[in-house]
C-alpha positions as CSV (number, residue, x, y, z in Angstrom):
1,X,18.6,-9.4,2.2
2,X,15.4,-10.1,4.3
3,X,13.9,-6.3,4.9
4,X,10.9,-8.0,7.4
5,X,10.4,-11.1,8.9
6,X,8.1,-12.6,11.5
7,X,8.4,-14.0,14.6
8,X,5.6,-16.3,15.5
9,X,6.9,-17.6,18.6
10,X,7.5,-14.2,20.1
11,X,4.4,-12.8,18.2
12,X,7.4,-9.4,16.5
13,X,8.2,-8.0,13.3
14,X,11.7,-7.4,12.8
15,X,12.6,-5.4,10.9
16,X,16.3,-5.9,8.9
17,X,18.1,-3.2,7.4
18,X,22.2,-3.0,6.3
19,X,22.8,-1.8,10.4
20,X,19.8,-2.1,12.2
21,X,17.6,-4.6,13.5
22,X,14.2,-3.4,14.9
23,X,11.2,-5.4,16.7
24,X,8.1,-4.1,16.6
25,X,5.1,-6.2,18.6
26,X,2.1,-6.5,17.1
27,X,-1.8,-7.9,17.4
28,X,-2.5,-10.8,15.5
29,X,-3.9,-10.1,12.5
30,X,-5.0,-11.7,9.1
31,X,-4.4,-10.6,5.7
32,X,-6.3,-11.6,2.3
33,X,-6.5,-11.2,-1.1
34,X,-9.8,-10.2,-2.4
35,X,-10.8,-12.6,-4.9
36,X,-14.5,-12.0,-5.1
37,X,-16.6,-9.2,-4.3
38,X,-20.0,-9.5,-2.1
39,X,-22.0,-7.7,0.5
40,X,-19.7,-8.6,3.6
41,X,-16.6,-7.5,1.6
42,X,-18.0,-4.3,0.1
43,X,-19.4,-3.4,3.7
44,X,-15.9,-4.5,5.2
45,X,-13.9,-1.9,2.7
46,X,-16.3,0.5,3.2
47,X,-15.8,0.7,7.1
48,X,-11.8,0.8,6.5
49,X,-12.5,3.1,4.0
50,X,-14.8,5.8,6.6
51,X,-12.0,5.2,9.2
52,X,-9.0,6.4,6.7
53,X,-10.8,9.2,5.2
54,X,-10.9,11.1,8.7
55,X,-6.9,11.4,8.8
56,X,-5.8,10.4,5.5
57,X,-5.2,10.4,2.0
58,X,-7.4,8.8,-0.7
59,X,-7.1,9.3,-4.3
60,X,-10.4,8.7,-5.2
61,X,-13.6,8.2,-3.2
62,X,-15.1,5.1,-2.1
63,X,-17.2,4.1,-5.5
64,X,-14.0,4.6,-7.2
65,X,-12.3,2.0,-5.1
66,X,-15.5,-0.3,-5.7
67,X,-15.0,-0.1,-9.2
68,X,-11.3,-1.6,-8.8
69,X,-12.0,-3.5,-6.7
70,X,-14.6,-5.5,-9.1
71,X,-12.0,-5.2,-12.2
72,X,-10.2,-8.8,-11.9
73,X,-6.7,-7.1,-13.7
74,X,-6.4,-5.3,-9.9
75,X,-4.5,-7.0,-6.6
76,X,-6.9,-5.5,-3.1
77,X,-6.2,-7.0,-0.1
78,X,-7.8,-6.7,3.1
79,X,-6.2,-6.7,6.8
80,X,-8.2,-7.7,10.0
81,X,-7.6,-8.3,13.4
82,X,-9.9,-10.4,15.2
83,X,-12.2,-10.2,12.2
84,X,-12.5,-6.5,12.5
85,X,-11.4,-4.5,9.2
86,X,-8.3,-2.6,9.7
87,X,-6.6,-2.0,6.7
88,X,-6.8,-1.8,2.9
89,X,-4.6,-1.9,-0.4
90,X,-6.1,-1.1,-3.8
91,X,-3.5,-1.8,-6.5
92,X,-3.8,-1.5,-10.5
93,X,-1.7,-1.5,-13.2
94,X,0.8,1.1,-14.4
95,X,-0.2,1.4,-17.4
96,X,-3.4,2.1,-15.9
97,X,-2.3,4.4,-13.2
98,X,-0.5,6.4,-16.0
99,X,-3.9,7.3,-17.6
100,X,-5.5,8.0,-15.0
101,X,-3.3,10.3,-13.1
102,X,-1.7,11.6,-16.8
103,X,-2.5,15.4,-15.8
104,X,-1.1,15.1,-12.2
105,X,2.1,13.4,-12.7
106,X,2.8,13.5,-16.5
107,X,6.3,11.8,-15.7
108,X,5.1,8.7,-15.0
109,X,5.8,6.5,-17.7
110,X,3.5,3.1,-18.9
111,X,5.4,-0.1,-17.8
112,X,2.7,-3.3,-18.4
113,X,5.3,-5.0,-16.2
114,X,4.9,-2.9,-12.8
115,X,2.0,-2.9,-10.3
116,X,0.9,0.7,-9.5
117,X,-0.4,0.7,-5.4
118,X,-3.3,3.4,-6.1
119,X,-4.5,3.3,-2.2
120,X,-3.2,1.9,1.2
121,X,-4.4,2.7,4.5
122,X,-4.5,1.0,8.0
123,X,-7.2,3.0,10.5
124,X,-5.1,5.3,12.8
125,X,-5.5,3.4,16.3
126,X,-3.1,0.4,14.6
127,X,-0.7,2.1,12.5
128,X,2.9,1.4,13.2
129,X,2.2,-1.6,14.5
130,X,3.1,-3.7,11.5
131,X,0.0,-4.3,9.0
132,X,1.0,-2.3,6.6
133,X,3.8,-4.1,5.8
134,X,1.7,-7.5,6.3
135,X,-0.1,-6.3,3.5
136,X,2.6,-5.3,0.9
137,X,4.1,-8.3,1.5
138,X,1.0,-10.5,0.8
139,X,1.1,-7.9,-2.5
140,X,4.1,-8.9,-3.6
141,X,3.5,-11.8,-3.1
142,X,0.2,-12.1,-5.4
143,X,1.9,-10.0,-7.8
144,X,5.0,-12.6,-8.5
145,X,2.4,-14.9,-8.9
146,X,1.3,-12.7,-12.0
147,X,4.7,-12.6,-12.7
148,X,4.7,-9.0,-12.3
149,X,8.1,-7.6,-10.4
150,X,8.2,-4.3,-10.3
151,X,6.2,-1.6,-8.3
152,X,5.2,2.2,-8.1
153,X,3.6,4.1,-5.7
154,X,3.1,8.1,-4.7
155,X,4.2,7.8,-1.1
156,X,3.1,10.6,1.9
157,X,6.1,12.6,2.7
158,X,4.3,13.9,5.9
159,X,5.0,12.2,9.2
160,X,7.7,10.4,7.8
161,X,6.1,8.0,5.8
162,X,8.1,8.0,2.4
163,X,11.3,7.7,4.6
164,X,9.7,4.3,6.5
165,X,8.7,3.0,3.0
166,X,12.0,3.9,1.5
167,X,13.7,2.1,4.0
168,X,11.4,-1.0,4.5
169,X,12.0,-1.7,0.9
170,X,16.3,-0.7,1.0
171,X,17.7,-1.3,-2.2
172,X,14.5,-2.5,-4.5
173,X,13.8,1.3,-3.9
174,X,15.3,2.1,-7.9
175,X,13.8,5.8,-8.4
176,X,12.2,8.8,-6.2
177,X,10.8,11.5,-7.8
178,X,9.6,14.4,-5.3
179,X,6.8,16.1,-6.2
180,X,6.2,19.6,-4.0
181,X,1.8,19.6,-4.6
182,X,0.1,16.5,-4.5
183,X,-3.6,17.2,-4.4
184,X,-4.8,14.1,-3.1
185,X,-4.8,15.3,0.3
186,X,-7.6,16.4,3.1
187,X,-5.8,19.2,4.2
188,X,-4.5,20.7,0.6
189,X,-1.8,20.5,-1.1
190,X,1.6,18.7,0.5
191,X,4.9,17.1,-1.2
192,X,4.5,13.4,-2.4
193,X,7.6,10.8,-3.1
194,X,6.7,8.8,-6.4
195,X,8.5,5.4,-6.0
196,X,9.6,2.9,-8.3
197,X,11.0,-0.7,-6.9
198,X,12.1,-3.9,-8.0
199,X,11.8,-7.4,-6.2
200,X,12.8,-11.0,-6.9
């Protein structure tokens, strides 16, 4: 089942689900994978990184996502329109993730087989607008090519996001797990959706 496609001659996202069929116009934008860290890289993530922070969640601060982003076991990619930094996804491994995050969510359980996404963000004036998606898919993507098919992520239940995830992703969604008091969040405490999927 395609869940997203694009439409280069009419410049849409469409998004496919088991009744619906959704198009979404977007700006064009480029996504990459990070595959070396420099200056003009660590400047663009830290500009994406300033923009998220006023409105949204981060689990760690910006020299904790430098960290990952120099540890070659991580996938980070970077979206852009026109050049401009828009958008950001730091991913790790579970078995990492489990670690790290051991006293928040003791639940989780170590699978060396399934990508953990520890941040994603796009800056507020181009959400809904498709990059997000651009991104995960460029993710999956990488990941397959570490032959790595399975992914986990604790998902904003606020504004609807969990629900858009949930169904972007349909059936590879295999497990959610509500958890009432995430702490990772500017304004306090809110519920979180962990999520657990599969893809070919």
């Amino acid at each position: 089942m395609i869940l997203y496609s694009y439409d280069w001659k009419k410049n849409n996202f469409i998004l496919k689900t088991q009744n619906t069929t959704e198009k979404m116009e977007v700006p064009v934008k480029t996504t990459e994978v990070i595959k070396e860290i420099d200056e003009k890289i660590f400047q663009e993530v830290c500009l994406v990184l300033g923009d998220i922070k006023e409105s949204d969640e981060i689990i760690g601060g910006a020299e904790d996502i430098m960290e990952k982003l120099k540890n070659p076991q991580n996938i980070n990619i970077l979206l852009r329109k026109e050049k401009v930094p828009i958008g950001f996804i730091c991913s790790i491994p579970q078995v990492v993730a489990c670690d790290e995050l051991a006293t928040i969510d003791s639940l989780m359980e170590k699978d060396p087989s399934r990508l953990y996404v520890y941040m994603i963000g796009v800056v507020p004036e181009y959400r809904s607008k498709g990059g997000a998606f651009e991104m995960i898919f460029l993710l999956v993507e990488e990941a397959g090519k570490r032959r790595i098919n399975k992914f986990a992520m604790h998902t904003r239940v606020a504004g609807g996001l969990s629900e858009a995830v949930q169904k972007c992703f349909g059936k590879m969604i295999t497990k959610v797990r509500r958890i009432e008091n995430w702490p990772f969040y500017p304004g306090g405490q809110e519920p979180t959706d962990y999520l657990e999927g599969t893809y070919e």
